[in-house]
C-alpha positions in Angstrom: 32.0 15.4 17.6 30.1 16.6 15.1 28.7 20.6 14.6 25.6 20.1 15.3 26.0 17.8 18.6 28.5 20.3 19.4 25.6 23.2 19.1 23.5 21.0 21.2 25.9 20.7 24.2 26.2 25.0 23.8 22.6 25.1 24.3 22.2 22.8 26.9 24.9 25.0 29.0 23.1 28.0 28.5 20.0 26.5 29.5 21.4 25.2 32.9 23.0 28.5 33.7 20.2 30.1 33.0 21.2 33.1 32.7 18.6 36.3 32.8 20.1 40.1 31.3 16.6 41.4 33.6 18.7 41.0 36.2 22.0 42.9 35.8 19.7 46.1 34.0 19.9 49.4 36.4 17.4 52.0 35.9 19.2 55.6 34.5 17.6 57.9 37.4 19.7 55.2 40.1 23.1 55.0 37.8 24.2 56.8 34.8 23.7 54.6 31.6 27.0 54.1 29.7 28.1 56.0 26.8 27.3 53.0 24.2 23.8 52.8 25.9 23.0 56.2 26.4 24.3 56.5 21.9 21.4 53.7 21.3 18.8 54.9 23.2 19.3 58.5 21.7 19.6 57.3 18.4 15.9 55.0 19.3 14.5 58.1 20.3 15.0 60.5 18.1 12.4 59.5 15.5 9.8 60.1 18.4 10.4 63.3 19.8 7.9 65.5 18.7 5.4 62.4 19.7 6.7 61.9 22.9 4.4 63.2 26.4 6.6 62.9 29.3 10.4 61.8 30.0 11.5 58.6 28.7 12.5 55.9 31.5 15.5 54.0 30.1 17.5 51.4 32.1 21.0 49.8 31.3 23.0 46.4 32.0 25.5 47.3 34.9 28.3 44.6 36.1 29.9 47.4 38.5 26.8 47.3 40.5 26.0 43.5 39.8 29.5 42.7 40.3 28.4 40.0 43.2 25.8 38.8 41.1 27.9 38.4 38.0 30.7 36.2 40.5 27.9 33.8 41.5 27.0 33.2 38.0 30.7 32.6 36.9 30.9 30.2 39.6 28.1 28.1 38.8 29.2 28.2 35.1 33.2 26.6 36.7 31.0 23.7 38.7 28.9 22.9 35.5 32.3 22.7 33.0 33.5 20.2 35.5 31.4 17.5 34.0 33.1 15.5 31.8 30.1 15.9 28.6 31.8 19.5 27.8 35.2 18.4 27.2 34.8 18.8 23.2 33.4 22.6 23.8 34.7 23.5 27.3 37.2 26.0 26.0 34.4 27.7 24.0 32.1 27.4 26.5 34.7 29.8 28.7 34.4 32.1 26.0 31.1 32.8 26.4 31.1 33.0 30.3 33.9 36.1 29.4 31.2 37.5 26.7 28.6 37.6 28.6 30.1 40.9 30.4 30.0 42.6 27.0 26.4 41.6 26.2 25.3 42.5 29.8 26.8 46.4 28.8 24.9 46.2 25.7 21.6 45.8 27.0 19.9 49.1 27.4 15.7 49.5 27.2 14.0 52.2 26.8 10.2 52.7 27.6 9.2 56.2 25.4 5.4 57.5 26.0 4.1 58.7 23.3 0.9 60.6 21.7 -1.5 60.2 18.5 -0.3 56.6 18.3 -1.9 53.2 18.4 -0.4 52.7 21.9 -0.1 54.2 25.0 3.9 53.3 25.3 6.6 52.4 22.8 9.2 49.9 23.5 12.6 49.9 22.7 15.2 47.1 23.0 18.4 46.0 21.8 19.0 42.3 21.0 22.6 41.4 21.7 22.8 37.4 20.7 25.7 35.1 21.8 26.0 32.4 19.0 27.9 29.6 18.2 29.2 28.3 15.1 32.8 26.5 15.8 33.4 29.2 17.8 31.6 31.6 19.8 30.8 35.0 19.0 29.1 38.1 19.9 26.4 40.1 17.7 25.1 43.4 18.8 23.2 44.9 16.1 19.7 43.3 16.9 17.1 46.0 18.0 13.3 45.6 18.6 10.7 47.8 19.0 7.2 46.8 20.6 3.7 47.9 22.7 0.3 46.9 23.0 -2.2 48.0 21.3 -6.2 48.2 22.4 -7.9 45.3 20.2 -7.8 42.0 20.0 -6.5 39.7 16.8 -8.4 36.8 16.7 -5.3 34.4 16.7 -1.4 35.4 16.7 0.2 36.2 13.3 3.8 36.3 12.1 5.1 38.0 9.0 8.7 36.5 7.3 11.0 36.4 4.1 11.1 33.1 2.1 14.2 32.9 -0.1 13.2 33.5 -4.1 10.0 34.5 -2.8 7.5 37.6 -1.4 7.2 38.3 2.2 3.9 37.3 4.0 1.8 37.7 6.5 0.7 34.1 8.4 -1.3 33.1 11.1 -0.1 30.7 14.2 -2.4 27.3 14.1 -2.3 27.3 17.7 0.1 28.8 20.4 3.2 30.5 20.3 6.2 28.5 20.9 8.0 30.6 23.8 10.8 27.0 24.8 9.0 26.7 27.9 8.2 29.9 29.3 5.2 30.1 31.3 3.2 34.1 31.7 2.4 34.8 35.2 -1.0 35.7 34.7 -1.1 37.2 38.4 1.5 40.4 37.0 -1.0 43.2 36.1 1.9 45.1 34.8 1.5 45.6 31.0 2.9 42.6 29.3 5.5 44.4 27.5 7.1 45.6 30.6 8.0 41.8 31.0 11.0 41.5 30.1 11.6 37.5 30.3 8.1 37.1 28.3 9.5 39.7 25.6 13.0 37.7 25.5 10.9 34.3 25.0 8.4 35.9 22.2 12.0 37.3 20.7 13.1 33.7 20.5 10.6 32.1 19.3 10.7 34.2 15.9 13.9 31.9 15.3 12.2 28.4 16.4 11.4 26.0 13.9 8.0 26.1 14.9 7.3 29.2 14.0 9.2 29.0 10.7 6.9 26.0 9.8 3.9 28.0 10.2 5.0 30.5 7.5 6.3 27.8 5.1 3.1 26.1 5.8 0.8 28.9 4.8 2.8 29.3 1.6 2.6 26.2 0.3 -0.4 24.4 2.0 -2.8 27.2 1.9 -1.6 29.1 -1.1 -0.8 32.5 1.1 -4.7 32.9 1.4 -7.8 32.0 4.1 -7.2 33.7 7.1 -9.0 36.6 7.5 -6.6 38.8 9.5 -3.7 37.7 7.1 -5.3 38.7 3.9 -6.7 41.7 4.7 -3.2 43.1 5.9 -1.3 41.5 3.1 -3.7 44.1 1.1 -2.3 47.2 2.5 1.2 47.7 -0.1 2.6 50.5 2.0 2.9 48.0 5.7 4.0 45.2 3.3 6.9 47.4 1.8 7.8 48.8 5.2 7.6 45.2 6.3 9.7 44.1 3.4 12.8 46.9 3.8 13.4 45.1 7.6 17.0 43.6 7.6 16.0 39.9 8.7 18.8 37.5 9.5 18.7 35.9 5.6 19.8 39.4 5.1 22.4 39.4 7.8 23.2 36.0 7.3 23.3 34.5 11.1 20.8 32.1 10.1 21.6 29.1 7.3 17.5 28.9 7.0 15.5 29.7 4.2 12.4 31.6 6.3 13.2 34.3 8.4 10.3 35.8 10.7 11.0 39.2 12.4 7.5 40.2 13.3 4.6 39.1 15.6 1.2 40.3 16.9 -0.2 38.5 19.8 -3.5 38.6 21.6 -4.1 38.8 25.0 -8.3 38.5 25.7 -8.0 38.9 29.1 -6.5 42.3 28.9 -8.4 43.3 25.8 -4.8 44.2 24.0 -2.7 42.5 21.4 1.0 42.6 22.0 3.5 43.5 18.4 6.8 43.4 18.0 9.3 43.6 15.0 13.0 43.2 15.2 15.5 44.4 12.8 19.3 43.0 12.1 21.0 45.6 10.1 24.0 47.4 10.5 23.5 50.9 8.9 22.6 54.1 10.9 18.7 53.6 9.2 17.7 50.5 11.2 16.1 52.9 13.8 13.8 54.8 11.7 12.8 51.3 8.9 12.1 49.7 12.2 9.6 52.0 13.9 8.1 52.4 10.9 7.3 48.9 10.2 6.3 48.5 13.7 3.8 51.6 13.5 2.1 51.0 10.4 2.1 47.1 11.6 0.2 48.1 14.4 -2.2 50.9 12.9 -3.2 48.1 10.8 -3.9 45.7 13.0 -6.1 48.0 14.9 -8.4 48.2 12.1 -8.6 44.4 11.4 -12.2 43.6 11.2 -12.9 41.8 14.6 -14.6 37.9 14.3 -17.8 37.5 16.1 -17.3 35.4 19.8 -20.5 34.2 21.2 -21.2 34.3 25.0 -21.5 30.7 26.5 -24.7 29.4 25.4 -25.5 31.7 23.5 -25.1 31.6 19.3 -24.0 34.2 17.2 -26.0 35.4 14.6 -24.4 37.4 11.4 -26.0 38.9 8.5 -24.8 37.0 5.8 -26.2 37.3 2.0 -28.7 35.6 0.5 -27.5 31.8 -0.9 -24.1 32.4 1.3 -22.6 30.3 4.5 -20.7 32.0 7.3 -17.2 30.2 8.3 -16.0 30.3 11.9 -13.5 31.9 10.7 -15.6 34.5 9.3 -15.1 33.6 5.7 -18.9 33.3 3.3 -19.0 30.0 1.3 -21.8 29.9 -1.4 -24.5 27.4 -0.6 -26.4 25.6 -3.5 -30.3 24.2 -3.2 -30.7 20.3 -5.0 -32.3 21.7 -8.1 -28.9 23.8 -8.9 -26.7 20.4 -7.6 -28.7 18.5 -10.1 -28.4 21.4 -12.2 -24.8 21.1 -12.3 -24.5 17.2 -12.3 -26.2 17.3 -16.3 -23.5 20.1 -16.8 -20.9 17.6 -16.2 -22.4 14.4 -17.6 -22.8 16.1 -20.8 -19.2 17.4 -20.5 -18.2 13.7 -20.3 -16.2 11.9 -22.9 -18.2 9.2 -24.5 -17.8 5.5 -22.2 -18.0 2.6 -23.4 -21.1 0.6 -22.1 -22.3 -3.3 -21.6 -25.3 -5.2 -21.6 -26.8 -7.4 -18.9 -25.6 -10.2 -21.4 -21.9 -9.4 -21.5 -22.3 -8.4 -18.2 -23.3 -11.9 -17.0 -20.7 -13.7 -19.1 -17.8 -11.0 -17.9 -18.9 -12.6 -14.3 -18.6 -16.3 -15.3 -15.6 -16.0 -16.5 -14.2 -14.3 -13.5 -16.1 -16.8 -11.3 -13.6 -19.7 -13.1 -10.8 -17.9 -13.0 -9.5 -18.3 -16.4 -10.5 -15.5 -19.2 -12.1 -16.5 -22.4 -10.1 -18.1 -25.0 -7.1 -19.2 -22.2 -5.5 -22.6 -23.2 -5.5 -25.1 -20.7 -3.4 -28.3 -20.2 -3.7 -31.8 -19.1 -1.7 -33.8 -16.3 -0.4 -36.0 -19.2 0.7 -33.0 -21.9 2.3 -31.2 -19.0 4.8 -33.8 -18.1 5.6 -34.4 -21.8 6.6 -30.3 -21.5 8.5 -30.8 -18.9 10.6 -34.2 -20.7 11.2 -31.8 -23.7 12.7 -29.0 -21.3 15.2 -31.4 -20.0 17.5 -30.8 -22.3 15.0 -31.4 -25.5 15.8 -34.9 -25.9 13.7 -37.7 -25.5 15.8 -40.4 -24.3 14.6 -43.7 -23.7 15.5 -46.0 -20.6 18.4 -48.6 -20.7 17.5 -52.2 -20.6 19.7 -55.3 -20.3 19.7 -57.8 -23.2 18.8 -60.6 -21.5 20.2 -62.4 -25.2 23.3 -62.0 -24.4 25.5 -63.6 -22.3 28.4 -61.5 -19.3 32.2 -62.6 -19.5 32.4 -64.5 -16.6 35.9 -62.5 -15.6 35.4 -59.1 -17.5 31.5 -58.6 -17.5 31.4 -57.6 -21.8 28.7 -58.8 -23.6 28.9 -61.8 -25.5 26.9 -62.7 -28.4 25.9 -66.4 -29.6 27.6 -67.9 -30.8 31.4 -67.1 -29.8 33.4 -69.0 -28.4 35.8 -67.0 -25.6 35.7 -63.5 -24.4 37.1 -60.6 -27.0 38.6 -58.8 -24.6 40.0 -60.7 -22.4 40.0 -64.0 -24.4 38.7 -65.7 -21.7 36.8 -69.0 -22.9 32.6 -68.8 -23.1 31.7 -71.1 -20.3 34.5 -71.5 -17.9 34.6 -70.6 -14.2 36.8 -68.0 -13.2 38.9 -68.3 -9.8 39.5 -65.6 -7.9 43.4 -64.4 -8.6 45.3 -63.6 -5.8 46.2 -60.1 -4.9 49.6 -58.7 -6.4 52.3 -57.6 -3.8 52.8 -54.3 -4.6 55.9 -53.4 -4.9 57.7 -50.8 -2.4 57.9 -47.9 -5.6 55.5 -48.3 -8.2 56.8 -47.1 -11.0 54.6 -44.3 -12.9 53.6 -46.7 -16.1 52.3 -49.2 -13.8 48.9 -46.8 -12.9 49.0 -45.3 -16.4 45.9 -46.0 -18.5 46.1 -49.1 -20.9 45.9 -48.5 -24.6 43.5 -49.5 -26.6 46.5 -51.6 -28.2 46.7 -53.1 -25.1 42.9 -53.7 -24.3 42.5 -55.1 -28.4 45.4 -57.9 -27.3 45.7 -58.4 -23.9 48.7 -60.2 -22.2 48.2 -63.3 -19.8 48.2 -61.7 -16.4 49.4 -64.8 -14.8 52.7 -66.7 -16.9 52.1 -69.3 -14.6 48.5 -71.0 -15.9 48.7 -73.6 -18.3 47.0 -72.4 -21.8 44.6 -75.4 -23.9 45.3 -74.0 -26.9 48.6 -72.1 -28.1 47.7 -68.0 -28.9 48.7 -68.4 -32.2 46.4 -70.9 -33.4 43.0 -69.6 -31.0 43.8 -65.7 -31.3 41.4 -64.2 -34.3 40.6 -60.7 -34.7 37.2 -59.6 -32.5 36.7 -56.9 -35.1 34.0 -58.0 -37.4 32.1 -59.7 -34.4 31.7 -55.9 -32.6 31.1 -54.4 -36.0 28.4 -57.0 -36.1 27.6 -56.7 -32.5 27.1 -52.5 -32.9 24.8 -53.2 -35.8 22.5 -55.5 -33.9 22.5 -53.1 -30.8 
């Protein structure tokens, strides 16, 4: 099988197992957080501690306490490799059953309260992924930090790397692609605190959705139009922060070109927008380049101008300038009255290059010679020339039928012409005048020899033999026999 139906069979096994890290995390204050997640979440908080109000809540995957859990998962991945479709992968597909331990211990969240900032909780994460490319393999330096702030982005936006070209901001035409996923609306817990909607938004950074809505905005849109996008693409410092994130171009688990590590999503109903951004690197500085991007990311967005909504039934009305047009969007178009259209029309006829034109005349004789068909000046031929073109493409010649000279007389044995005049047959000397009888057939003998079906000789056509010894001649051959010679010179002449 090929790599990439190979990939597809990996996902469709992970999507059948369905398989949640939620549900193996222990909170610290019930069990003691291992020593790798109690290293992260120290190293996650350290950057906040003079901003924090409160004791951090942190909460670690645990297979000691999950251990039955973990069993019944195993078993249902056994019963699922007993179909026959993962025969080409099942080995692999083991592998990942046995990782899935390791990624469970590196899970750790941690939920940090802080003060002075744009939220009223930080988020922290790590991102452990489970990939494979011809074999499976475990990465563990993802992290991701994320909260809600109190205002509303009029539509979700993404910021990403392009390969050979600068980062950008760019908004979602529509909704986020979360595979699926479906927010319980009925939760009233903050939507951050969700961890299976935080895992789907995570994702969805790597669909090919979402990458097609950056690569869109670059080319199709030129990087500029949407409000929210342009007026954060202005602020250098969030777009440098932005730009020193380690995405996974950088990191090189993806083959793509676009890379998008960062999100802001509304949610209307709670009056909050939800950001995230994700970082891939390996060095001891991922913690502090990621919090930053994250909190001048979301400073920013909480000074976005807001767009205008109008109750039901109700329009909106914005002051706008004089001779200007308002967008939806919230963009001002200039508007122009007929006189400056006209205005602008003599601008541009006069900017013309000079056009030739035609008079009603020419005009009128253009359209009768379309309405015939045939342009002015066209030769045109007759039935009779056109089949005296096609005798002179038959070869060029113009030969002329062959007609019988009714003149002349047959040999009444050998068929040749005979002019007046002569008295027997040149060829075969048979005399002018005398019935012929048919001969009778030759036995043939039982082997011919090879000279008998040979070709006769003009010798042999100029004086024939008798073919039958046995018939009576009138006249002896020496005295009748004269030479044909001048008669068929004679005769060619004539014809």
């Amino acid at each position: 099988m090929s790599d990439t139906v190979l990939k597809k069979l990996f996902q469709v096994f992970i999507n059948k197992l369905e398989f949640d890290p939620a549900e193996f995390l222990v909170s610290s204050e019930e069990h003691e957080l291992s020593s790798f997640q109690k290293d992260i979440v120290e190293k996650a908080t350290a950057i906040m501690k003079d901003n924090t109000i409160g004791d951090v809540k942190s909460f670690g995957g645990n297979i000691k306490v999950n251990d039955d859990k973990f069993k019944e998962l195993e078993k249902k991945a056994n019963e699922e490799l007993e179909n026959q479709e993962y025969d080409d992968i099942k080995k692999e597909l083991k592998n990942y059953v046995k990782k899935l331990k390791d990624l469970i211990e590196k899970t750790c969240v941690a939920i940090i309260p802080v003060k002075e900032m744009p939220w009223v909780e930080v988020l922290f994460r790590t991102v452990p992924r489970i990939i494979f490319d011809k074999k499976v393999e475990l990465l563990d330096n993802g992290i991701a930090y994320y909260g809600e702030i109190k205002c509303v982005v009029s539509r979700p936006t993404i910021f990403g790397k392009m390969q050979n070209e600068k980062p950008l901001f760019a908004p979602i035409m529509g909704s986020v692609d979360l595979a699926g996923y479906k927010l319980d609306d009925t939760i009233k817990d903050p939507k951050s605190q969700i961890y299976p909607y935080v895992s789907a938004i995570i994702s969805s950074l790597d669909s090919t959705m979402t990458r097609n809505h950056l690569a869109k905005y670059h080319e199709g849109y030129q990087r500029h139009g949407d409000p929210i996008c342009d007026f954060l693409m202005k602020d250098d410092e969030l777009i440098n922060s932005l730009e020193r994130i380690t995405s996974g171009i950088e990191s090189e688990r993806i083959s793509s070109e676009i890379a998008v590590f960062s999100i802001a999503i509304p949610h209307p109903a709670d009056k909050t927008t939800l950001l995230l951004v994700t970082d891939e690197g390996d060095d001891q500085n991922k913690y502090a380049r990621c919090f930053e991007a994250f909190l001048r990311f979301s400073a920013e967005s909480c000074n976005v101008p807001s767009q205008p909504q109008a109750p039901e039934g109700i329009g909106v009305i914005v002051s706008q300038q004089p001779g200007m047009v308002r967008t939806p969007g919230g963009q001002e178009i200039k508007t122009w009255t007929a006189e400056e259209l006209a205005e602008e029309a003599q601008k541009r006829m006069a900017s013309q290059p000079d056009i030739p034109s035609w008079s009603e005349e020419e005009l009128n004789k253009f359209a009768a010679e379309r309405g015939t068909g045939l342009p002015e000046g066209m030769e045109v031929w007759t039935e009779d020339e056109l089949q005296e073109l096609a005798k002179k493409r038959q070869g060029g010649l113009d030969i002329p039928e062959w007609k019988v000279d009714e003149s002349m007389n047959e040999c009444a044995k050998c068929g040749y012409s005979l002019r007046p005049g002569w008295s027997k047959c040149p060829v075969c000397e048979t005399p002018v005048g005398a019935k012929v009888e048919p001969e009778p057939s030759e036995e043939l003998s039982e082997e011919p020899e090879l000279e008998s079906i040979e070709t006769p000789s003009e010798e042999s056509i100029e004086e024939p033999t008798p073919e039958s010894s046995e018939e009576p001649k009138e006249e002896p051959i020496e005295e009748v026999k004269e030479t044909p010679s001048e008669d068929i010179e004679e005769e060619k002449e004539d014809q």
